[in-house]
N, C-alpha and C positions, 0 to 999 in steps of 0.2 A: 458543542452540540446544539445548544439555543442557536447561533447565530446562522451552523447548517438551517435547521428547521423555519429562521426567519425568510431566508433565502429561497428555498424550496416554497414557504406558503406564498410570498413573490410570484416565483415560479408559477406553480398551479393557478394563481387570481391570472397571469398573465396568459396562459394556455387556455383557461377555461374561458375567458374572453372570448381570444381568436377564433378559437372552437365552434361557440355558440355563434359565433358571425359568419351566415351563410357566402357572404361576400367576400368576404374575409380568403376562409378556406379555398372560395370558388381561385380568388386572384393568386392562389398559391400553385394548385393542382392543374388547374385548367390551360395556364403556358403552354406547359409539357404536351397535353393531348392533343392543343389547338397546332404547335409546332410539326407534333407526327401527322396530322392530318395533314395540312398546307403543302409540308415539303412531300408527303406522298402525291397527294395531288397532280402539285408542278412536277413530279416526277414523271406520274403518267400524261399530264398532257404534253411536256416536252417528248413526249415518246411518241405519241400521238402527232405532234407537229413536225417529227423528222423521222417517220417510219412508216415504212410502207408495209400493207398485208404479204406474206411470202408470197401467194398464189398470185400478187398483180402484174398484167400483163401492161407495159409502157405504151400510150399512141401513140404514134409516129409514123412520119409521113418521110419515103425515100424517095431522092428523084434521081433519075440517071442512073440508079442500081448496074453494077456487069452483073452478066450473065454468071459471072462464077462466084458470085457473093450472095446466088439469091437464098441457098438453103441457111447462110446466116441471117438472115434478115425475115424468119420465118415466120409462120401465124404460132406458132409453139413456144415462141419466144415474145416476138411484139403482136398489138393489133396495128394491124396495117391500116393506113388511112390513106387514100388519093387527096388530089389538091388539083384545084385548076391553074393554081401558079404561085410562085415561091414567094410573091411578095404577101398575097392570100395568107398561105403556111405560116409566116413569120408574126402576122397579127394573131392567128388561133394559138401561136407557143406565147403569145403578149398573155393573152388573154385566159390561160392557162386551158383552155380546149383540146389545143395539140400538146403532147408533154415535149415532144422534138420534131426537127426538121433534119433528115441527113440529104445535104447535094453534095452528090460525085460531078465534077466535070467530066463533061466528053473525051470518049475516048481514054477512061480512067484508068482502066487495066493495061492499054498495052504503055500507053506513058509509062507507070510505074515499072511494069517490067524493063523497059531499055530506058529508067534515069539513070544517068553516071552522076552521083553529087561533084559540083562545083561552084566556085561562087559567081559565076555569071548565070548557074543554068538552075531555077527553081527547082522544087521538086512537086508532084501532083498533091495538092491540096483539098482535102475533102473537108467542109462546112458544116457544121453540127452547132444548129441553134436551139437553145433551149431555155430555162425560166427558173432562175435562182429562187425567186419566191416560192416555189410549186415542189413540191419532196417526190409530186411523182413524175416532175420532169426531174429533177436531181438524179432520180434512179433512172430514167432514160437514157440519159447523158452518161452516165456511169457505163449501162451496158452496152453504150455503142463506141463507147472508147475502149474497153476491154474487146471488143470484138477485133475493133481497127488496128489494137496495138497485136493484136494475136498475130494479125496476118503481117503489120511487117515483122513480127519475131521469124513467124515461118518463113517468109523471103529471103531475110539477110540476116540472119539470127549466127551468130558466132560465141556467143559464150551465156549463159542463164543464170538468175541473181532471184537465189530462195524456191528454186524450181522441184521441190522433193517435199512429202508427209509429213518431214523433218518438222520440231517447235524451234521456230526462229527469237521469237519475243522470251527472252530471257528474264522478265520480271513474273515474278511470285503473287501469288496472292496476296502472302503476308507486306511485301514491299509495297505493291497496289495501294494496300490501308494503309500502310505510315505514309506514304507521301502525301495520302489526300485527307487523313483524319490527323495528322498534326501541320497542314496549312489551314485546317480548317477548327478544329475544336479548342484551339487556347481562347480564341477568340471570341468562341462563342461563349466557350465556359467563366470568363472571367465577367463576360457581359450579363451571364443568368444569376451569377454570385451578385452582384451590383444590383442587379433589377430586382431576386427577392430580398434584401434589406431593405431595399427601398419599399416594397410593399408591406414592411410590414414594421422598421424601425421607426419611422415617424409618425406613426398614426399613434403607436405606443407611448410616446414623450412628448412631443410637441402637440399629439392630438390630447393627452390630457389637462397638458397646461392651456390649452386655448379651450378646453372644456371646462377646464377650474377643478377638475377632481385632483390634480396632482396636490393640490393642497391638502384635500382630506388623507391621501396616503401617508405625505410627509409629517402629520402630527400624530402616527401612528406609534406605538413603544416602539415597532421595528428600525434600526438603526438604517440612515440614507445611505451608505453604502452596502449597505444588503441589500436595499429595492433596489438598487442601480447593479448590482450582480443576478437578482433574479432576474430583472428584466433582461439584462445581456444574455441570459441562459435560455431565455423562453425564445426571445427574437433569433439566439441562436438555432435553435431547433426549428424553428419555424423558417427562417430564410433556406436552409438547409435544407429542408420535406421542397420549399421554391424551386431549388438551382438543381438539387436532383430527380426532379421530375422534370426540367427543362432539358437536363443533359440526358435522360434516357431518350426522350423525346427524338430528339436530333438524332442519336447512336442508329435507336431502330428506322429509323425514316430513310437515310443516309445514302441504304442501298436503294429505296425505289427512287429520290431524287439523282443519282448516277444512273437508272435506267435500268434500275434491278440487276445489274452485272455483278455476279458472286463475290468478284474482287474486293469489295469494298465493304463487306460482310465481317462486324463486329466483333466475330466468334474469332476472327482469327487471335484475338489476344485471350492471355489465360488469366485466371482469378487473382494471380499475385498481382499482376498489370492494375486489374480495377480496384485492388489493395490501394495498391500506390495514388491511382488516382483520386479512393476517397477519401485519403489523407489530405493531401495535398487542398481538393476542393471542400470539406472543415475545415482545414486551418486558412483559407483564403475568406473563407465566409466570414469566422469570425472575428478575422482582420476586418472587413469589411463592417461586419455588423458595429462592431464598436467605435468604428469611425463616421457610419454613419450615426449610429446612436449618442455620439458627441454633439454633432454637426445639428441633427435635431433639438439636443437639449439650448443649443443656444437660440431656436426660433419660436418665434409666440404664437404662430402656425403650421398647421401641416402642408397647408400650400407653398409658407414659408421656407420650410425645412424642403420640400422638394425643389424649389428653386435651387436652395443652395446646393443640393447632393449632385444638381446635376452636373456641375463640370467635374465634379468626381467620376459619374460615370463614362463621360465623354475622356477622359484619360484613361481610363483606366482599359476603355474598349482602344486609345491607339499602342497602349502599351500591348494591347493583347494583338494587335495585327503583327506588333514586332516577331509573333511564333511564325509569320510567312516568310520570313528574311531568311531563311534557312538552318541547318543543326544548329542544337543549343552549345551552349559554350562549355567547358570543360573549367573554365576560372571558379577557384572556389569562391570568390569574394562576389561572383554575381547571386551566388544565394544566399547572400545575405542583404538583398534589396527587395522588401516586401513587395507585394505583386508578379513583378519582373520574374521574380526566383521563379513562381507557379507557374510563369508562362513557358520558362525554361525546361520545367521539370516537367509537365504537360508534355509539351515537342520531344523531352527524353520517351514517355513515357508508350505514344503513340508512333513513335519509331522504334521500338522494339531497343531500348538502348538504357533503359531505365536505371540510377544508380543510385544505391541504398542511401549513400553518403550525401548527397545532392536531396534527394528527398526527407534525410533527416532532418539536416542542412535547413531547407525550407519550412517546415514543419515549425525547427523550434521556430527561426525565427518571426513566424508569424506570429507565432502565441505568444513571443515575447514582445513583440510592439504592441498585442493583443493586450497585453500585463499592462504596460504602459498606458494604452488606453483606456482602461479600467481603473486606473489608479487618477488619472485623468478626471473624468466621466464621475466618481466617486466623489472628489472635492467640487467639482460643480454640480450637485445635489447639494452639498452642504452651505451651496451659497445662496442667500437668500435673492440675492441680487437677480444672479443670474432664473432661480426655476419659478419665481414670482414676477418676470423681466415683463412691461406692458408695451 
């Protein structure tokens, strides 16, 4: 019961710390908000830079129109714009003025009517110049190929491909989000796990040994492996409140960065899903937390100690790309490779494929190298060598 209680008072001096440190808390919470804003942002202005208003009408300029094309080519559809000549035309579509240029050669219609294809004998070739840069020439080009391809379906049209009300696109909404939130969220998740330990395990240990207070705690009655468990328990919570305010972050943003399209809509998964997933990202955290809170005990800085963590994070974000390689693997022996496992169970999790065994699987074994590094972490407190090191 004392040794609870020493741990716990640990505990609380370490929370009430963080707590009181506006900066602190700021670099915990504030991720998460700055993540939802940013990718809503680029959401909307990628939206913005490839969308055009419903009501806009394309300029363009036709030359040589037949006479039996002109109600396609209408003021109800385009704004019509003259040209004194084609070479004119082609610098206002440069210069994004004109959104298109359509020239019909002479004599368009009756050519096309009497082509017999062959390969000596062309067929009539209509010219449609327009401006990749410009979205409202994108859409001009759009509709004047939909128009062109209409009329040779009507001329020589022999058979139709998806021509009914019918839904041809056979993926689901729920399919929609697992493809694009498990190529996308192991990675990001594994990366918010890494970044709040590091905000907040080294400032805890290395920032008190470079401050000198770690002396005053260690001559306390409380035994060094109880401050080295309180601590691990406080940075855990604390990294924790980090990486899931970073992953709500991303979840809700997710759809306006795809361009608000419903598909991609969070909701599609149920509570047992985000079960899974908060197990998973606790026990990767405090994987995480105790390896970096080793990794700090050995430096005599905090700037120190972030040197060092960083090629920890830089693996640990390639391991987490590996969730784009595609489905996770069904071997039981890959969960039991810390990290890797979560990245695996992650990808189960947001493909609708989640399995109890595999996430147990993961679970312990975190907490068990968790143990390990704890038992770790606890004998280097006890060294004078190492938490006095100059």
């Amino acid at each position: 019961m004392k040794r609870s209680r020493a741990i716990f008072t640990i505990f609380k001096k370490e929370m009430a710390r963080f707590c009181k440190d506006r900066r602190t808390m700021t670099s915990l919470i504030l991720p998460g908000i700055l993540i939802y804003v940013i990718y809503s942002l680029m959401g909307n202005f990628m939206t913005d830079a490839f969308m055009t208003d419903e009501d806009y009408k394309p300029v363009i300029s036709v030359v040589n129109c037949p006479d039996q094309m002109q109600s396609a080519f209408s003021e109800e559809i385009f704004v019509l714009q003259k040209t004194e000549s084609i070479d004119a035309a082609k610098e206002l579509v440069a210069d994004s003025t004109l959104d298109a240029l359509v020239v019909f050669p002479d004599n368009f219609w009756n050519d096309m009517l009497t082509y017999t294809p062959s390969p000596d004998n062309a067929a009539p070739n209509v010219d449609i110049y327009y401006n990749t840069t410009s979205e409202t020439s994108s859409v001009a080009y759009t509709s004047v190929m939909a128009i062109l391809d209409g009329l040779e379906a009507s001329i020589s049209n022999k058979f139709d491909i998806n021509n009914s009300s019918k839904t041809y696109d056979m993926a689901s909404d729920e399919s929609m989000a697992s493809f694009m939130f498990s190529m996308i969220m192991p990675m990001l998740l594994i990366m918010f796990c890494v970044v709040g330990c590091m905000a907040v395990a080294p400032e805890s240990i290395a920032g008190e040994k470079e401050r000198g207070t770690i002396a005053t705690l260690l001559i306390t009655p409380i035994k060094r492996s109880d401050i080295a468990l309180g601590k691990i328990l406080a940075l855990s919570v604390l990294s924790i409140i980090s990486g899931a305010s970073s992953a709500i972050g991303v979840i809700a943003s997710l759809p306006k960065l795809m361009g608000g399209m419903a598909e991609f809509d969070g909701s599609v998964y149920g509570a047992s899903d985000y079960a899974f997933l908060a197990v998973i990202i606790m026990s990767t955290t405090l994987l995480f937390v105790t390896l970096v809170s080793i990794i700090s005990c050995l430096a005599k800085s905090v700037k120190e100690a972030a040197s060092y963590v960083s090629p920890v994070m830089i693996l640990s974000m390639v391991i987490g790309i590996t969730g784009m390689l595609g489905s996770s693997s069904q071997a039981i022996w890959v969960y039991l490779i810390p990290v890797y496992n979560s990245v695996q169970c992650i990808v189960e999790i947001f493909s609708f494929e989640a399995n109890a065994l595999h996430i147990i699987l993961t679970a312990v074994t975190n907490i068990a190298v968790m143990g390990v590094g704890v038992f770790v972490l606890t004998r280097m407190f006890n060294s004078e060598k190492i938490m006095f090191k100059k």
